[in-house]
Every structure is written in C-alpha cells, then in structure tokens.
N, C-alpha and C positions, 0 to 999 in steps of 0.2 A: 698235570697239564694236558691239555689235548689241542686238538689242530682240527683246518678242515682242507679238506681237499675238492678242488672245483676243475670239474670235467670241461675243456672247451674241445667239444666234436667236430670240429672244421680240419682239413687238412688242403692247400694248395693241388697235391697229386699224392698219392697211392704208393708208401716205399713197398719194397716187392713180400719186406719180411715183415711185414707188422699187422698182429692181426688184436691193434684196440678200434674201438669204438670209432668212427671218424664218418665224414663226409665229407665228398670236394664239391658240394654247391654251397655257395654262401647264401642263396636265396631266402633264407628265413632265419637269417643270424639274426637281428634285430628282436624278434617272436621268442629266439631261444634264450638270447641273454635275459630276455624281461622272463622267462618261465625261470632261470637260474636265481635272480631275485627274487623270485615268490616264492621258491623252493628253501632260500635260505632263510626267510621268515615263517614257512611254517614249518620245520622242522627245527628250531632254535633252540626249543628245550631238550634235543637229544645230547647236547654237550652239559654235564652239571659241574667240569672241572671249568678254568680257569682257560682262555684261548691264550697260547702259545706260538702256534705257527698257521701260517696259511700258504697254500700252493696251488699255481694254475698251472695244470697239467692237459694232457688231451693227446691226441690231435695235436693242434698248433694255437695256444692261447696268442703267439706272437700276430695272429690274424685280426684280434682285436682293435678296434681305433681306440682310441682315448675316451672317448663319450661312454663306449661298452665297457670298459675299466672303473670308469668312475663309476656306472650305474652297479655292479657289482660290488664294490667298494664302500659306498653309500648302504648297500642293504645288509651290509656285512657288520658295520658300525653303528647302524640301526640295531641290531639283536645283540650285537657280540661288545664287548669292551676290549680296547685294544693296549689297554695300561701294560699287558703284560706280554705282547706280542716279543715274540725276539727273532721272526724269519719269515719273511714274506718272499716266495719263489716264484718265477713265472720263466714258463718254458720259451723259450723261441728260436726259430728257426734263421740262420748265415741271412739268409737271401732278404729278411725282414728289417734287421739292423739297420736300418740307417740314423741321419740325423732326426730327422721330422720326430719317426718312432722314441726311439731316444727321450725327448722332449716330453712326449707325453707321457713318457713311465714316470719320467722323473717328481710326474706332480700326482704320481700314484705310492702309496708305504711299499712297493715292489721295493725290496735292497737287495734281491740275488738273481743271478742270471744265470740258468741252467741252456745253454749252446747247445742245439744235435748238429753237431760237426760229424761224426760219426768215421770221415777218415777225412786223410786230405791228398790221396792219393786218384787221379780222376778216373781210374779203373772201377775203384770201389765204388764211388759214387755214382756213376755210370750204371755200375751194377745193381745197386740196391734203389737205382731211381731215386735219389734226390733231386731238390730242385735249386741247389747249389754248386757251386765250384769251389776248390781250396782256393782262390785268392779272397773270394766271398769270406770264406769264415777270418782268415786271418784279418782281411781290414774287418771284419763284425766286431771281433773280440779287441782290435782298438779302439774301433769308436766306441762301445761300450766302458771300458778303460777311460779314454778321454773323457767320456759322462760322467764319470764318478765310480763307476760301479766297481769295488773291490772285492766284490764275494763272488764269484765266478766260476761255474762251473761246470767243463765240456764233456759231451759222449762220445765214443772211439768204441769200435765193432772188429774184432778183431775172427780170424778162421774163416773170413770171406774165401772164396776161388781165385786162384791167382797170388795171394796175398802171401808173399815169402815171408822169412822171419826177419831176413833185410830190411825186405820195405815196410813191416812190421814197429822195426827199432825208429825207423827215420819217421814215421807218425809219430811215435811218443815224444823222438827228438823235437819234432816242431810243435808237441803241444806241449813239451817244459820250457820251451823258447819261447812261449807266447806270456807267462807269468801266470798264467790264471792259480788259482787256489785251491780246487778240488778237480777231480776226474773219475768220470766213472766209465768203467769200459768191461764190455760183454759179449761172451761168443756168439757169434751170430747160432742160431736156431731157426730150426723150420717148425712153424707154428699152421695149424691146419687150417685148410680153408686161404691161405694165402698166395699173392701170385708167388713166391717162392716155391710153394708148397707145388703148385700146378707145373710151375716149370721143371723141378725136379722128376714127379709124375712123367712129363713129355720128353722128358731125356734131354732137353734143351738146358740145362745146369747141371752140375754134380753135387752130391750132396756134401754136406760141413763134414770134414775129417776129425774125428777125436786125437785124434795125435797131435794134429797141426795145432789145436786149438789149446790142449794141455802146454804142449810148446810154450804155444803163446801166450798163457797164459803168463806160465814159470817167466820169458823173457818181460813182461808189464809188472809183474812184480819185484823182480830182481832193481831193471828202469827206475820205475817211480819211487821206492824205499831208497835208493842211492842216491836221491836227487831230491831229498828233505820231505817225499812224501809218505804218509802213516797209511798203512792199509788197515783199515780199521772195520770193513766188511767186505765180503769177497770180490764184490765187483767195487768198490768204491775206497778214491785214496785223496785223502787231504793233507793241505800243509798246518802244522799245529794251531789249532783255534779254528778253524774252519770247516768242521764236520758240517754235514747238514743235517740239522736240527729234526726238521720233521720229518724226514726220510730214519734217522733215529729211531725215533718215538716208535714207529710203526715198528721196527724192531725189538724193540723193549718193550712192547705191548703194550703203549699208549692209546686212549682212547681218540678217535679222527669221524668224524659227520664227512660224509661224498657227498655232493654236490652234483648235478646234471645226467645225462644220459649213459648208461653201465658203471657208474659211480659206487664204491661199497664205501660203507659203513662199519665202524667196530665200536662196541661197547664196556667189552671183556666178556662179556654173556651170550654177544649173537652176534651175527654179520646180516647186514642188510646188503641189497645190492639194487640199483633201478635200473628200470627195462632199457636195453640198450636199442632202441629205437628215439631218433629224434620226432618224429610227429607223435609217435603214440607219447612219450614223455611229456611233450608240452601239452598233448590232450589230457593227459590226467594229472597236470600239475593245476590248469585253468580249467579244469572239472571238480578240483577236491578228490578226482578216487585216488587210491592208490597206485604207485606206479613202483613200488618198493615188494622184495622178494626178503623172505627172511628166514635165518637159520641158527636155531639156538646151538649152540655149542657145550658137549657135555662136556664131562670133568676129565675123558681121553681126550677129545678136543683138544681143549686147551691145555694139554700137558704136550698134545705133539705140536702146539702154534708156540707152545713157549719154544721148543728142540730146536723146529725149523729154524725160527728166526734167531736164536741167541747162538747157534752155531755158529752161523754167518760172521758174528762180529768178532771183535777182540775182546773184548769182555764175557764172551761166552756165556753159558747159562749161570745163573745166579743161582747155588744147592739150595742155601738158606730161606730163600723166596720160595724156590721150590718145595722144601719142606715144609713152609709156612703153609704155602697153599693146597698142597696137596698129602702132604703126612709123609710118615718115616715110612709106611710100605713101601710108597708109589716112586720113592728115593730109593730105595732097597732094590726094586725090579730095576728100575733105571742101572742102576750099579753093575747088578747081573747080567745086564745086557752089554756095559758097554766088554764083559771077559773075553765077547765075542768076536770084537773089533779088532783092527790091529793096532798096537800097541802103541809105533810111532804116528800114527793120527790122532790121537788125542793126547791131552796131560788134563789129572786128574786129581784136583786138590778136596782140602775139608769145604771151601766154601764154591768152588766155580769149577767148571767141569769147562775146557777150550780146546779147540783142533790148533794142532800143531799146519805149520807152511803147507807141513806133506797131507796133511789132511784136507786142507781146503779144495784142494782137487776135488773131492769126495765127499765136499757139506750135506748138500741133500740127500744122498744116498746112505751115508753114517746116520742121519737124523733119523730116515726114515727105519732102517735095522732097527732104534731105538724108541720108535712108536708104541703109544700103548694102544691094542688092541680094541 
C-alpha cells in the first residue's frame, strides 16, 4: 500500500520553532493549488502499489476554501483509485475550525482531523506565537466532534520555558478530557535558521532543558498509557483502533509520492524531494522542468532508514524482513553492535529487536550507535 502526502505552504503567522516550508502571503494560493493538481497528474505513475492513505499537511492546509479542496480532490481521483483508501488527513489550525469550514470538509473523503493545539496553556502559546487561544482549540475539537468527525488527532509541545511539570499534567489533563483519539506530543527543539533559533542567539529566551524535557516526557507517557492510550511510537499515542495509518506506513517503510513545495518522496530505492520555494516550484511544475532533487539510497541506507524508523515504534525492527533483505551478515553486525548498548534499552528476540520504556529516551541515538557505515 502506499500513500501520498500534499504540501499546503501557507501559514496565517510564523510559530517561533518551526522551520518547514511555509508562507504568510496567500497572494498566489490559487496559482499554487492549480501547480499541486498538475504535479499530481504528472507524477501519477511514481505510486505502482495500491493508494491507501492521503494527507494534507504544510503549513496550514486548514487555510484552504472548499473550492481549493475539491480542486485537489478531483486531480487526486483523476490518477489515483480510491477503492482502497482507509485515511484521509488534513492538518488544521484551533483558530480555522468553525462551522462554515466544517461544511466544507465534510463534502471532501477528509475523515481525520490532526488539531495543532500545541498547549492550552496561554504562556506557551504566547510563547511559540500561535495564532490561537485555549478556549479556540477546546470549542474547535467540539465543533469538529459535533460534525462527525471521530478520528481526531491533537499536538502538545511540551519542554517549552516556563512549563512546569504541573502545568505540564494539567495540558494532558484537558486533552484526555476533550475525548479525542490519538495524540501526538514533542519536545520542543530549536531548529536553525528559526525565530526561536535567533532568539536564543539574542539571549532573549533560554534554551530547551534536556531534563525538563526527559521529565516530561516519562510524565505523557506514564498520563496517556493510564488513561487507555497505546504508545505505539515515541512521540505518538492512540486509543485501540486508531493509529494513524499513514504516519505508519512511513514507519514501516511504505512507499508515499509528496506533493508541492519541500515535499519528498519514497520509493524504497530513492528519496526525491522538490525545491522548497513557492514561485520557483510552480515555475517549473507550468514549465515541464524539473523541480525535484534526487537521492538513490544504497543498501547502508536503507538498513539505517529501516533502524531509525522501526526503533521508534512498538513493533520495532522486523529481523526476519531484515534478514530477507539484507542477509545473515548485515543481521550478524547488527547483533554485535547492539553488545554495545545498554542492556535495559533494548529486548532482543529471534524475530524483532524493540527498545524497552527506558530506551525510548535514547531512540535515535541507540539507532544511530547501530548504523551501518
């Protein structure tokens, strides 16, 4: 099964720690949705499996009207058959939620709602420049609720400044209060190039504490596992039946086609990725050149993209797969490396190799110790 993932680069205002693709002028949305449609019909034949899921991510797809949903939609079901879809995501932002909005998803295959709530505390928000308030998200996730929507799924940032482990518990507390069905929640990080980044730079913020944030971690996982949710990858916890699909796949190294401006691409062989500029993107989407960057990936590659990602989950790496794919050596080194690790971070069976609670602290860092060269 594979999936596709569709870039919408608009954002309202600029949060302080985020450094994807975006733009706060809507002045040529209209240009770009129509380049997103022509991108998804000439590149149709990079999917040969079977479409499974679709997701609007970005930016703020919630910026969309209806008309720009449909047009998307339309070129999506032009190329793609949807017999076998099972998830259709689209991001959006507290402050977008209303009725009107609502309406119009409703007459879109969208069936899950991924909320950046991020906290609901007005410090945090404050801080990271959103352009919501906690009463915003709590009425958003009801009237989403009263629309139908049952697959539901909010973000929470937790190791912000200021952010005790009190006020910490009382976020989780009002998002198990709110019913939703899945949660994904992550330390904040400074990522370069960001106003975050600059303000830290200027002395004007302090930087994310690793303790505070381990903390808080150990305190959201302890939270949400008590309260019927499955942690089933490190930043992400659902209530039984409601993982998200194509956030999955990408884990399990499913094949996914991107869609618009810095959007990649996976095929198991290579990673594409396209220019993360909005005019230059639609100049060479309404040119025919290329607007795609490409990187075949050798057989270390992809024994460390399997590490990375199968660490993260509950399922952990698959040996058997592994040894399919890669031979009893490349299983052999792997083995020898993990003598190095500490003991209680992993368990280590004949068919699946998994990080223990205490490991997950240490996902990428164990993966990477286990790199091939």
């Amino acid at each position: 099964m594979a999936g596709i993932y569709i870039h919408i680069p608009f954002c309202k205002q600029a949060c302080n720690y985020c450094n994807f693709h975006f733009s706060t002028s809507l002045k040529f949305k209209e240009e770009l949705v129509n380049a997103l449609s022509q991108e998804i019909g000439d590149r149709r034949s990079y999917l040969e499996q079977p479409l499974e899921t679709v997701y609007l991510g970005g930016g703020t797809p919630s910026l969309l009207g209806g008309g720009d949903l449909d047009k998307i939609f339309s070129a999506i079901r032009t190329h793609f058959t949807f017999d076998q879809l099972k998830e259709c995501t689209l991001e959006a932002n507290p402050d977008d939620i209303n009725v009107s909005f609502l309406e119009q998803l409703k007459a879109t295959p969208v069936d899950r709602l991924s909320i950046g709530i991020q906290s609901f505390r007005a410090a945090d928000l404050e801080f990271m420049n959103r352009a919501h308030n906690a009463e915003e998200a709590i009425q958003a996730v009801g009237r989403a609720q009263q629309a139908g929507y049952d697959n539901i799924t909010i973000d929470l940032i937790y190791g912000t400044p200021g952010l005790s482990n009190r006020d910490w518990k009382e976020n989780l507390e009002r998002a198990i209060d709110l019913g939703v069905q899945h949660i994904s929640s992550y330390a904040l990080t400074v990522e370069e190039k960001t106003a975050l980044a600059h303000q830290i730079d200027k002395g004007k913020t302090p930087e994310p504490q690793s303790e505070q944030a381990a903390e808080q971690f150990e305190i959201l996982v302890e939270t949400l596992c008590s309260n019927g949710f499955e942690h089933y990858e490190i930043s992400n916890f659902a209530k039984p039946g409601h993982y998200a699909i194509h956030n999955t796949n990408y884990w399990k190294g499913a094949h996914y086609l991107g869609i618009g401006p810095s959007a990649h691409s996976f095929n198991g062989l290579s990673r594409q990725w396209n220019i993360a500029n909005n005019a230059l993107y639609m100049k060479g989407i309404f040119g025919a050149d290329p607007v795609q960057e490409i990187e075949w990936l050798s057989e270390a590659d992809q024994i460390n993209e399997m590490l990375l990602t199968g660490l993260r989950t509950m399922w952990g790496v698959d040996l058997v797969l592994f040894r399919e794919r890669f031979g009893e050596a490349a299983l052999a080194r792997l083995i020898s490396k993990l003598g190095q690790e500490n003991p209680l971070h992993y368990s280590l069976g004949a068919q699946q190799l998994k990080l223990t609670e205490a490991g997950k602290l240490f996902a990428d860092g164990i993966a990477a110790n286990l790199f091939e060269d």
